[in-house]
C-alpha positions as CSV (number, residue, x, y, z in Angstrom):
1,X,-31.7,12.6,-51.5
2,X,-29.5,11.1,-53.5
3,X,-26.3,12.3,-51.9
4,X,-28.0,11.0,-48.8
5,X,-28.7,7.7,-49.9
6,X,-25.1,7.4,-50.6
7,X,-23.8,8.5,-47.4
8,X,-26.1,6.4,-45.6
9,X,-25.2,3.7,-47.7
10,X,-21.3,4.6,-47.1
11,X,-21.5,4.4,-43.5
12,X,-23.4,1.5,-43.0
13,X,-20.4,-0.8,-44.5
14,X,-17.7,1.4,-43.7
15,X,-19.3,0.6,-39.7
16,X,-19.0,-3.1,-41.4
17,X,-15.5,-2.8,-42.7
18,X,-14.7,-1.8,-39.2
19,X,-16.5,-4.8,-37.3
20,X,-13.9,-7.1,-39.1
21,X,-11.0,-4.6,-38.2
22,X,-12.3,-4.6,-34.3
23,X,-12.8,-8.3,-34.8
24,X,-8.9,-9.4,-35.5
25,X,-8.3,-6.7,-32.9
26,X,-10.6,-8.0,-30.2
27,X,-9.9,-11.9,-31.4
28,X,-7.4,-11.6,-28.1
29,X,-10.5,-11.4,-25.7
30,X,-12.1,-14.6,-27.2
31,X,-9.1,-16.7,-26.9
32,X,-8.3,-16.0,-23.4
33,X,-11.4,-17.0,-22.6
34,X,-11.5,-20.3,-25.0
35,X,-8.1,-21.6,-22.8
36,X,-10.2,-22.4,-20.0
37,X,-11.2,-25.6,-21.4
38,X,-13.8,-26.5,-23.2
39,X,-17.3,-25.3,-22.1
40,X,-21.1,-24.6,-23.5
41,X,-20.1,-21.1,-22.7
42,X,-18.5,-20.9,-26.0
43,X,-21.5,-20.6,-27.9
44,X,-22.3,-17.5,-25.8
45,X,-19.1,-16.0,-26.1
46,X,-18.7,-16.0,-29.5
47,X,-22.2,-14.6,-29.1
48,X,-21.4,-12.0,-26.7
49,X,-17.9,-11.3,-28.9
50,X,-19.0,-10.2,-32.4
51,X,-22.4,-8.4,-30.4
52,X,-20.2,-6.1,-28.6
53,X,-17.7,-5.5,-31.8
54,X,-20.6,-4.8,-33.6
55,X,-21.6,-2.4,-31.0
56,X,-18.4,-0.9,-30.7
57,X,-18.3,-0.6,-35.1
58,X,-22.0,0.7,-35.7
59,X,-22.3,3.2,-33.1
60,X,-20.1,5.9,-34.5
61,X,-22.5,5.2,-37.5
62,X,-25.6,5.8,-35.4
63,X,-23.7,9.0,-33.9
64,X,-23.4,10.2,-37.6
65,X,-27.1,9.4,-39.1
66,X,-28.3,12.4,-37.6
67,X,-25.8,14.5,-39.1
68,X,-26.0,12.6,-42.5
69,X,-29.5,13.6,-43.0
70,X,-28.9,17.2,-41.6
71,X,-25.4,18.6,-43.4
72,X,-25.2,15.5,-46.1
73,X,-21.5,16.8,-46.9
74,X,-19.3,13.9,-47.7
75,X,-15.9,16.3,-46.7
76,X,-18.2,16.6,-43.0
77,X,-19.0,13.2,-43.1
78,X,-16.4,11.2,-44.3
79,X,-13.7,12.6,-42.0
80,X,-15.5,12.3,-38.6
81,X,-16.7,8.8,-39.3
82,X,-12.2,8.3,-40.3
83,X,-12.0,10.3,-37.0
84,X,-14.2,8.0,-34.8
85,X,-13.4,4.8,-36.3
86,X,-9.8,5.4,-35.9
87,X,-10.4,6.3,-32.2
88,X,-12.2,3.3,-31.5
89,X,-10.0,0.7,-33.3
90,X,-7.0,2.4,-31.4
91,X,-8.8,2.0,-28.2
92,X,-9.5,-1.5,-28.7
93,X,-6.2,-2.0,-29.8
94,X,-4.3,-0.5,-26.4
95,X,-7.4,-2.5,-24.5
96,X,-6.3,-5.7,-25.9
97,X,-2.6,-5.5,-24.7
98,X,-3.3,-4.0,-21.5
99,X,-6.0,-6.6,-20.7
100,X,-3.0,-9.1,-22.1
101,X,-0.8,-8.0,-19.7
102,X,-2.9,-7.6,-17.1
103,X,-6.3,-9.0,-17.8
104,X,-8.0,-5.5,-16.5
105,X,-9.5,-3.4,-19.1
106,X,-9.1,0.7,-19.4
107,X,-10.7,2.4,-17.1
108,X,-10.6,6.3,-15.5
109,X,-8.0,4.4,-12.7
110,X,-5.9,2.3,-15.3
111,X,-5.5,5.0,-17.4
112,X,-3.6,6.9,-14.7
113,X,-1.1,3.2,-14.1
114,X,0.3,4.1,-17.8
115,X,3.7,5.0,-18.4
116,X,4.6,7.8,-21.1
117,X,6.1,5.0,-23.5
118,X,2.6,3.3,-23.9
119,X,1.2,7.2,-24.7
120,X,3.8,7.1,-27.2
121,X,2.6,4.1,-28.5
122,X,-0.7,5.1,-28.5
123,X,-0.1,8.0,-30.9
124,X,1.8,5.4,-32.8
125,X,-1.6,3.0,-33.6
126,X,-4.0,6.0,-33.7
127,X,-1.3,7.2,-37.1
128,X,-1.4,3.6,-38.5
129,X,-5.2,3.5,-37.7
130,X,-5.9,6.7,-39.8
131,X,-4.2,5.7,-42.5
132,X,-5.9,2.5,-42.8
133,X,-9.3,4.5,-42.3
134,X,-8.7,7.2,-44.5
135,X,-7.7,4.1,-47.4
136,X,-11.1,2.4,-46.9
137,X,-13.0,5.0,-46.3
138,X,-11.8,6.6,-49.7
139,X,-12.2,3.2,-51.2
140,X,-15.7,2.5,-50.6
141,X,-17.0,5.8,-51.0
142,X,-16.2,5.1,-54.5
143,X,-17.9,1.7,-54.2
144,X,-21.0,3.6,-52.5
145,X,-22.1,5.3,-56.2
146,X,-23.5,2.3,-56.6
147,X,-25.6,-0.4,-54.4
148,X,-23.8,-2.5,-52.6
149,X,-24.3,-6.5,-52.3
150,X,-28.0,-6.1,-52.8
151,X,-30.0,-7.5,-50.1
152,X,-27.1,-8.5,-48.1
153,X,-27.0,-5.7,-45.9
154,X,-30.9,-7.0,-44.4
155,X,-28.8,-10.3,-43.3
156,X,-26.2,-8.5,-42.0
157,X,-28.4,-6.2,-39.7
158,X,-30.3,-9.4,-38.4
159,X,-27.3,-11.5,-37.7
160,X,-25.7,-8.3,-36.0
161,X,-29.0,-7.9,-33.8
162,X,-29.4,-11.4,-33.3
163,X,-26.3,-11.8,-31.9
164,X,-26.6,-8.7,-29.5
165,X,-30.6,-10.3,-28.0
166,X,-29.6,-14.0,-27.7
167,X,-26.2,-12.8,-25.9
168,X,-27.9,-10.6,-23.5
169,X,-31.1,-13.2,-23.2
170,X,-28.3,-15.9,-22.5
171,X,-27.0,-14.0,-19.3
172,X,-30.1,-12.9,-17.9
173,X,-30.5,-17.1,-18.0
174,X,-27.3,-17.7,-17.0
175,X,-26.7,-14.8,-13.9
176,X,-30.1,-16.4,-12.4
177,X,-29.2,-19.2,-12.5
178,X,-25.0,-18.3,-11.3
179,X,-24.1,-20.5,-14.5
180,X,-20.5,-19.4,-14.5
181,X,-18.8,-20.6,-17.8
182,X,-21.1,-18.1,-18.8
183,X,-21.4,-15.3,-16.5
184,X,-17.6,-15.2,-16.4
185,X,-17.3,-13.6,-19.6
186,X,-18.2,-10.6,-19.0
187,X,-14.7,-9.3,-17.8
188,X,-13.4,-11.0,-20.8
189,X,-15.1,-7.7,-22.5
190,X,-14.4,-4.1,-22.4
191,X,-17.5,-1.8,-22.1
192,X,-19.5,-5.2,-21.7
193,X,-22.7,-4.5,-19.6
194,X,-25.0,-7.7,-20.2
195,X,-28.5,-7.7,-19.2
196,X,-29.0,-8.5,-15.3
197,X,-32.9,-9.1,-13.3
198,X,-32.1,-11.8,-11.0
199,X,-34.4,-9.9,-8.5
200,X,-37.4,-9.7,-10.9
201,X,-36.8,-13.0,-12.3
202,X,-36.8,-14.9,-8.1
203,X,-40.5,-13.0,-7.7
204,X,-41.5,-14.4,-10.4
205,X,-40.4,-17.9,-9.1
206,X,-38.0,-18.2,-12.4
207,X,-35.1,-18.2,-10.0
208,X,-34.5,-20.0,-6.3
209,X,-34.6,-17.1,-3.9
210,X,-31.7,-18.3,-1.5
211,X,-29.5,-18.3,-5.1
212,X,-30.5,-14.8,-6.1
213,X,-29.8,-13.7,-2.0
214,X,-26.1,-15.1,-2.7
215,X,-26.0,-13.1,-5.8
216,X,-26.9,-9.6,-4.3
217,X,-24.3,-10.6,-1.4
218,X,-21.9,-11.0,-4.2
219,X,-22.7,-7.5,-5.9
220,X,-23.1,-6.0,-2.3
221,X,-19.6,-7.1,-1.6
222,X,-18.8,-5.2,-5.1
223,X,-19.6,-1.9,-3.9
224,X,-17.2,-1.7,-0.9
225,X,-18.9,1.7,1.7
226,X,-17.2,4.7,1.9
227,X,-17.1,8.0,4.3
228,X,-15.2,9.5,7.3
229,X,-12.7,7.2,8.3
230,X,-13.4,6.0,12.1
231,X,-9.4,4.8,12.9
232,X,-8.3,3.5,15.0
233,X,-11.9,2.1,16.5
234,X,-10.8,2.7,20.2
235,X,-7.7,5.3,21.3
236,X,-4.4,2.8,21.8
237,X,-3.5,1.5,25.3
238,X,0.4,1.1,25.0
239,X,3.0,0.8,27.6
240,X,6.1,-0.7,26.4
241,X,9.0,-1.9,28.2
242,X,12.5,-0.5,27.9
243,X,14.9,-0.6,25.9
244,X,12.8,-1.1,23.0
245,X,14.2,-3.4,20.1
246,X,14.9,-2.2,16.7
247,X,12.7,-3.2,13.6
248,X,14.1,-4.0,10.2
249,X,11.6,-4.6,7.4
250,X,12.7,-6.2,3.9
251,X,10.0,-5.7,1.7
252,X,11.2,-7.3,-1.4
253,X,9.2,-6.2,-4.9
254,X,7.2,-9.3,-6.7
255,X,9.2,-12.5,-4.1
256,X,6.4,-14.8,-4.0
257,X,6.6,-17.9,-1.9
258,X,8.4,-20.2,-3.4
259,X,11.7,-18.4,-4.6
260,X,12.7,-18.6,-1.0
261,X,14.8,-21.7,-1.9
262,X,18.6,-23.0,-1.4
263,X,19.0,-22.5,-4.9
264,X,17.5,-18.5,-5.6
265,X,17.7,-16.9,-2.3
266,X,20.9,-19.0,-0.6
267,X,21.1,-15.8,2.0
268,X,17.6,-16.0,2.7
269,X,17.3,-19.4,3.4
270,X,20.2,-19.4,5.8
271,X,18.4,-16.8,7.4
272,X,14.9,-18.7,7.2
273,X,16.9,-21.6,9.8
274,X,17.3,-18.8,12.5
275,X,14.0,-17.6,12.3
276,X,10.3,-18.1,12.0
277,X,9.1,-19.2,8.4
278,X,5.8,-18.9,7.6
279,X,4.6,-21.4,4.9
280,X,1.1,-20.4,3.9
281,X,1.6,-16.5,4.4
282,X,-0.7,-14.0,2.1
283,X,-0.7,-10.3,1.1
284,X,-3.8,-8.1,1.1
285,X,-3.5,-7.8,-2.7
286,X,-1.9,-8.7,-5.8
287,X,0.0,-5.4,-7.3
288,X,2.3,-3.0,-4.9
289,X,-0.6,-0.7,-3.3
290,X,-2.2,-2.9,-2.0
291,X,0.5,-5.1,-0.9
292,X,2.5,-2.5,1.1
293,X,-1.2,-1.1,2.1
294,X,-2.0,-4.5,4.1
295,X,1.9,-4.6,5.2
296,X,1.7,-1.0,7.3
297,X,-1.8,-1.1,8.4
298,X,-3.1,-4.5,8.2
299,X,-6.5,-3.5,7.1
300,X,-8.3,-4.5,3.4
301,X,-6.4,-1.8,0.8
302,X,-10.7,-0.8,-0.1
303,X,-9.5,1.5,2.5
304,X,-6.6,3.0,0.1
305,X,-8.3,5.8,-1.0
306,X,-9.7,7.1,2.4
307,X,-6.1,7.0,3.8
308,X,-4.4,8.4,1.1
309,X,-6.7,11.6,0.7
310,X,-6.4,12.2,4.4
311,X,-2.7,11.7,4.0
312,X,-3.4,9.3,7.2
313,X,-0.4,7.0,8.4
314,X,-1.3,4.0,10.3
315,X,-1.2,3.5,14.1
316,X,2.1,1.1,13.4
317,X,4.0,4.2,12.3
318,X,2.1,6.9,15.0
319,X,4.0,4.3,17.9
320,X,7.6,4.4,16.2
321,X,7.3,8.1,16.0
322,X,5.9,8.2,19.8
323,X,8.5,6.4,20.8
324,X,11.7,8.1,19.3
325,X,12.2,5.8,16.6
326,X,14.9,6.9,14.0
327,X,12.8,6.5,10.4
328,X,15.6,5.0,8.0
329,X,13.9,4.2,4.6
330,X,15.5,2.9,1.5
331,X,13.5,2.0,-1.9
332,X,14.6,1.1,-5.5
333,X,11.4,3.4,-6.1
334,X,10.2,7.0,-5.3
335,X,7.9,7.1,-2.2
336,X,4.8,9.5,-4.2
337,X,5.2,6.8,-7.4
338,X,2.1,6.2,-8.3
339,X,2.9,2.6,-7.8
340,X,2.2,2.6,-3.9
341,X,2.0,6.8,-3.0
342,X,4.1,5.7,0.3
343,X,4.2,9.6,1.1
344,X,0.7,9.4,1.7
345,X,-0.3,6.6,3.3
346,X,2.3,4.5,5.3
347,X,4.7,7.6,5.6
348,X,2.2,10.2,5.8
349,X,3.0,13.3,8.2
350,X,6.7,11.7,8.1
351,X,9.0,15.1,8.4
352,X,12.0,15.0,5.9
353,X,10.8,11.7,4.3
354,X,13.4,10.3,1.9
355,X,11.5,10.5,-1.2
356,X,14.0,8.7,-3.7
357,X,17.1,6.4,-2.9
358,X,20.0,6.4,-5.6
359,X,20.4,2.6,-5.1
360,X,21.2,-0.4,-7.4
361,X,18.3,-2.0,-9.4
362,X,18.0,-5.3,-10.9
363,X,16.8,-3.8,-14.1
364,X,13.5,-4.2,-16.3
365,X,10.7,-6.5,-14.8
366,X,11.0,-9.8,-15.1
367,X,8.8,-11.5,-17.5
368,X,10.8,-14.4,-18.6
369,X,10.6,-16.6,-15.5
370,X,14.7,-17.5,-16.0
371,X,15.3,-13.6,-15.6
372,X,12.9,-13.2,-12.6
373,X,15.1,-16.1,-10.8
374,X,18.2,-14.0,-11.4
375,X,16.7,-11.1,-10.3
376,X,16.1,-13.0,-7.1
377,X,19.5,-14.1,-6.6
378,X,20.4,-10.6,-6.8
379,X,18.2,-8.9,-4.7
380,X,19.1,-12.3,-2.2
381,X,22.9,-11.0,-2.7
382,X,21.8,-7.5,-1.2
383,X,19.5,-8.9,1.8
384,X,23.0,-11.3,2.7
385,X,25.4,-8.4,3.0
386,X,22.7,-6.1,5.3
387,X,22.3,-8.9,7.2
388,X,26.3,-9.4,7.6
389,X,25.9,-6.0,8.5
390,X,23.9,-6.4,11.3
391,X,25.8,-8.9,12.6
392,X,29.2,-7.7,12.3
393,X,28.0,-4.2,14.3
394,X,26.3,-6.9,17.1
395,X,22.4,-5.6,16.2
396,X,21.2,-9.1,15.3
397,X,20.8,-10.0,18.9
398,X,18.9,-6.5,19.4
399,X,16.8,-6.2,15.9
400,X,13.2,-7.7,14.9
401,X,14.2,-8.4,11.2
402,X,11.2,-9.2,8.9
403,X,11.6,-10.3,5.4
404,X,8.6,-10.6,3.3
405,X,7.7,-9.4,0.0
406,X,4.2,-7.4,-1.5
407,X,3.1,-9.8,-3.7
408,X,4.3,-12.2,-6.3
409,X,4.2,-13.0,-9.8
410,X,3.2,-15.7,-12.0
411,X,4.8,-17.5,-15.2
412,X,1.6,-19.0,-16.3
413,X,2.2,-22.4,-14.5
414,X,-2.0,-22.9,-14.1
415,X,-2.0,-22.7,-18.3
416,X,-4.7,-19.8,-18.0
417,X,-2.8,-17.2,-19.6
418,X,-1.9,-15.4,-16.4
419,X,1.1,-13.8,-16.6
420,X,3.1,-11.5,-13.8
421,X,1.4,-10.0,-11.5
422,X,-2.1,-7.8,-10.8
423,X,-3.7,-10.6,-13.3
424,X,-5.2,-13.0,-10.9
425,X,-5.6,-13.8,-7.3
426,X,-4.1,-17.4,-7.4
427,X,-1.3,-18.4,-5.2
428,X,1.7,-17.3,-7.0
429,X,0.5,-13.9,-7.1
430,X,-0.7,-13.2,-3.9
431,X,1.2,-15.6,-1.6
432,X,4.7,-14.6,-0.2
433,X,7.8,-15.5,1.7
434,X,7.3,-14.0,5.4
435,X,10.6,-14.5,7.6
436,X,10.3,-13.0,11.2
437,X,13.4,-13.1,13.4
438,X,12.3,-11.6,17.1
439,X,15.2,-11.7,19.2
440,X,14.3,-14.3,22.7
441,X,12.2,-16.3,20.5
442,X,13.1,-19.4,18.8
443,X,13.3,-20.6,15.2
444,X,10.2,-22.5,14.0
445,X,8.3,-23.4,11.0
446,X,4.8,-22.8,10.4
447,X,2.2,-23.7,8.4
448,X,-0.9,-22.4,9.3
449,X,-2.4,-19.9,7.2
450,X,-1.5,-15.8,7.9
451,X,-1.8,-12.9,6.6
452,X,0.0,-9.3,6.0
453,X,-2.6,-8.3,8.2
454,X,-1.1,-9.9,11.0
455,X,2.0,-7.8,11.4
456,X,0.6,-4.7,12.7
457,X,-1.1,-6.9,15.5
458,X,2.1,-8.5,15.7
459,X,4.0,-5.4,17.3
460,X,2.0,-3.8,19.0
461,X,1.3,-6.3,21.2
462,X,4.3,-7.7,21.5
463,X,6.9,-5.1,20.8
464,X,4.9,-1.9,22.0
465,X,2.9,-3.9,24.7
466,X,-0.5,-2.2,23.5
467,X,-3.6,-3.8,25.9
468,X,-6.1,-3.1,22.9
469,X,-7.7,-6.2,20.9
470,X,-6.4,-6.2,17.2
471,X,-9.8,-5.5,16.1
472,X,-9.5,-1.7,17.0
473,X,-6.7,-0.9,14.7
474,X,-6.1,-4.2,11.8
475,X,-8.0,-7.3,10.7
476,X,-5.8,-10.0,11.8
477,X,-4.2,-11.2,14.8
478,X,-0.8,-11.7,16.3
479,X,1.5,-14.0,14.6
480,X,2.3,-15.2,17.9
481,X,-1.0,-16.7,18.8
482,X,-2.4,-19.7,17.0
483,X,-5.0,-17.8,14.5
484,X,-5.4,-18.4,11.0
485,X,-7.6,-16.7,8.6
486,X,-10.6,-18.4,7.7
487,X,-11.2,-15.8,5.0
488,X,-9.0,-12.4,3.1
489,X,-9.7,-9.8,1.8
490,X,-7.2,-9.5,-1.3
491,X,-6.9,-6.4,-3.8
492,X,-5.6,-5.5,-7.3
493,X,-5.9,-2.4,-9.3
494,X,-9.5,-2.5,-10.4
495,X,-11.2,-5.6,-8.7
496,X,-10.6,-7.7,-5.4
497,X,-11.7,-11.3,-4.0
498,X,-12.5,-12.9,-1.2
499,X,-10.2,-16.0,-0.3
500,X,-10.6,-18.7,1.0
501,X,-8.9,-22.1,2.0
502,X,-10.6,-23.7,-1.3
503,X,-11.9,-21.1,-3.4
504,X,-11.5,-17.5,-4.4
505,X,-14.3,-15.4,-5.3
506,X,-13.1,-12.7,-7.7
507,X,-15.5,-9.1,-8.0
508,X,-14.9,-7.6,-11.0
509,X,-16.6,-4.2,-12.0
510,X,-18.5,-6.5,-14.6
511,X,-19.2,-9.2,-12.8
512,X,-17.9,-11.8,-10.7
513,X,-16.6,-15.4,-10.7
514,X,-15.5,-18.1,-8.5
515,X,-12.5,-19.7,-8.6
516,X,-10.9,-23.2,-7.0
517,X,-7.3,-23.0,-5.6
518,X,-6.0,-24.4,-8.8
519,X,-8.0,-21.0,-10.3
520,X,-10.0,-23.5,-12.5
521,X,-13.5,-21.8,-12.6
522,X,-16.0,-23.6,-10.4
523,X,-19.4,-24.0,-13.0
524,X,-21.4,-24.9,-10.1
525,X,-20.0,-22.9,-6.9
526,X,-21.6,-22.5,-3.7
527,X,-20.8,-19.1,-1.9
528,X,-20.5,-18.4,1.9
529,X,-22.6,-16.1,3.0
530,X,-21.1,-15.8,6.6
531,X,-17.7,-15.0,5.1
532,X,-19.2,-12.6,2.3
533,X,-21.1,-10.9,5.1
534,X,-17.6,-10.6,7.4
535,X,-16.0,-9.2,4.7
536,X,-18.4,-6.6,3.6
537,X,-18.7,-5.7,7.4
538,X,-14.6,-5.7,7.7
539,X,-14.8,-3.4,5.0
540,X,-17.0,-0.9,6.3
541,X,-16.0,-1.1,9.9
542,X,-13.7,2.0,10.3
543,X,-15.7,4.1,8.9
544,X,-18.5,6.2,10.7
């Protein structure tokens, strides 16, 4: 018993130890969250924070009690608890930089985004981890002959507990009642799951009804449909007139809109004079997949997956192919990187694809904002000599040339924390430069809002003459007609939102927020339930 008593005594501050290990670890998540501005939801956070380290620190402990009080053998005991502790802190510690980076947490598809180098590193915090572990765990196992700060261990158990109930009590309050500088938290998190009942709570009158409909819309919305993809809705009506034009696309990696300038991009801007210029252009998503998704097929990228297991190209590419197009392609990366998986989606069924091209790069992503500006200018120096190219060999005249980019990047200019790209869904990051040069048509500027989705409407109609309304095969409309989008469906890697002209409403796997086009969190938003119920329909649509 007494052997016991000391084990159990052992692991209950060893789980403490660790809860302020986890805590200067997880500090990270509770300062992003404090630079939104000041906010009652503070006093939840800091709530929510040290509940879920505590969680995170005392249930390896839980884990072990059993065993304790089965095979009470400190060399069983002491090295699994060093085992699991390590784990978690180095966990929590990889968590914390990648939600830095990229404010997502892990996650079974994150996991699969990192490069080698960051396994490397992970090794390298799980060997500093142990150490640290094995040195307090040795430590206080000497300190466990004895009792330990009697009495103080009660206090600690009810502050611990008291933190995890009022947190979770907090955001059953605050989800009925969509109070955001709480609810928005959550994501803030990892492994957060905070107690949810709008439902219950709006029959028993604690909630307004028409609130808690928004908030199942919202959730709905979450929980995209899958199945047999139904694509394109109607077989294509195309009949286009001879001698068809050739098509140039520039898909430039991370351009976003306002880097088109004299001053970055001099080529581009020349070019911009001689063509159309669109001013308030957008890309399905905020990272390369889903970028180049919405480029080639013009549909929301929650359609990724379908296409990609089915190896499905979209219609865009099934014309150039019917019609005896030469396939030229040309990337700084590999078609089946992981990054966008080209070979299986936009090039799918391609013969001979190009998988890799030995070309020039501008080097390491830019994360300092004067490097990303030279990386511009050099990528701008490129696009100038193929479009001297094209004009020395006389293809201008004959060429639709399309310059555009998949998505861009931010600098932190809102003072959010939000940092390069796959981060957030404001403007920087998911607004681009989109030049269109159509030979016959002239030069204008235009400001209305359009999308990536637009382009495959864009030739079909007018390049492959195809009868069949846009609907049947994309989500937008020609960029040729007057539409603009009065919502969009934009994606990252783990989450996606639904824009519109003066909010964004962001669906995390946690939870969701609402965002003005600043990105300042809206405490009080009202949601549209015709555009939430369009988008949940656009994204169900081609399937059966």
């Amino acid at each position: 018993m007494a052997v016991r008593r000391r084990l159990l005594r052992w692991g209950s501050w060893f789980a403490f130890l660790n809860l302020g290990l986890l805590t200067l670890v997880g500090a990270r998540y509770l300062w992003y969250y404090l630079t939104l501005g000041p906010s009652p939801g503070w006093i939840y956070a800091t709530l929510a924070f040290v509940g879920q380290m505590s969680v995170f620190a005392y249930l390896p402990f839980l884990i072990l009690v059993p065993v304790i009080l089965l095979l009470p053998w400190p060399r069983l005991v002491l090295p699994v608890a060093v085992l699991f502790g390590t784990t978690v802190l180095s966990f929590l510690v990889l968590d914390s930089l990648l939600f830095a980076d990229n404010r997502y947490h892990l996650s079974l598809i994150t996991v699969s985004l990192l490069e080698p180098q960051t396994w490397a590193f992970v090794a390298l915090y799980f060997a500093v981890g142990l150490a640290i572990e094995t040195m307090l765990a040795r430590w206080l196992w000497r300190r466990a002959a004895q009792p330990i700060g009697r009495g103080r261990g009660r206090y600690i158990a009810i502050g611990i507990v008291g933190c995890v109930l009022a947190s979770h009590l907090i955001h059953l309050w605050a989800e009925a009642y969509y109070y955001v500088p709480v609810t928005s938290f959550t994501r803030y998190l990892p492994l957060y799951f905070p107690l949810k009942a709008p439902r219950r709570l709006a029959r028993l009158g604690l909630v307004d009804r028409a609130r808690a409909r928004e908030q199942r819309l919202v959730d709905a919305l979450g929980r995209p449909p899958g199945g047999e993809l139904h694509y394109p809705r109607a077989p294509l009506r195309c009949e286009p007139l001879e001698p068809l034009l050739n098509v140039l696309f520039i898909v430039i990696d991370a351009m976003r809109a306002d880097s088109l300038a004299p001053d970055t991009a001099p080529h581009m801007a020349a070019f911009a004079q001689d063509a159309r210029r669109f001013d308030a252009h957008y890309s399905g998503g905020n990272s390369s997949r889903a970028g180049i998704f919405s480029i080639f097929h013009g549909i929301p990228a929650t359609y990724w997956d379908a296409f990609a297991d089915d190896h499905r190209p979209p219609v865009l590419m099934d014309l150039f192919r019917q019609y005896g197009y030469e396939l030229g392609l040309f990337s700084s990366w590999p078609m089946h990187s992981w990054v966008v998986n080209l070979d299986r989606t936009a090039f799918a069924r391609v013969p001979n694809l190009r998988q890799e091209t030995k070309s020039p790069y501008p080097g390491p992503s830019a994360r300092i904002h004067a490097r990303y500006l030279d990386n511009v200018r050099y990528v701008d120096a490129l696009v100038g000599r193929v479009l001297d190219d094209l004009k020395r060999r006389q293809l201008l005249d004959h060429t639709v040339v399309i310059i555009t980019s998949d998505h861009g990047t931010e600098f932190n200019e809102n003072g959010l924390g939000f940092t390069g790209h796959g981060t957030s869904f404001s403007d920087y990051q998911v607004r681009t430069p989109f030049l269109l040069r159509w030979p016959g048509k002239p030069p204008e500027r235009i400001t209305r809002r359009t999308s990536h989705n637009d382009l495959a409407p864009t030739l079909l109609t007018e390049l492959f003459d195809c009868a069949n309304p846009p609907a049947d095969y994309a989500s937008g409309h020609s960029l040729f007609s007057h539409a603009e989008w009065d919502w969009l469906i934009a994606l990252s890697h783990n989450d996606f939102a639904l824009l519109e002209p003066e909010q964004v409403t962001i669906v995390y796997p946690s939870g969701n927020e609402v965002r003005d086009r600043r990105y300042r969190l809206i405490q009080r938003p009202t949601l549209s339930r015709e555009h939430m119920r369009a988008a949940m329909q656009e994204m169900s649509r081609f399937f059966n």
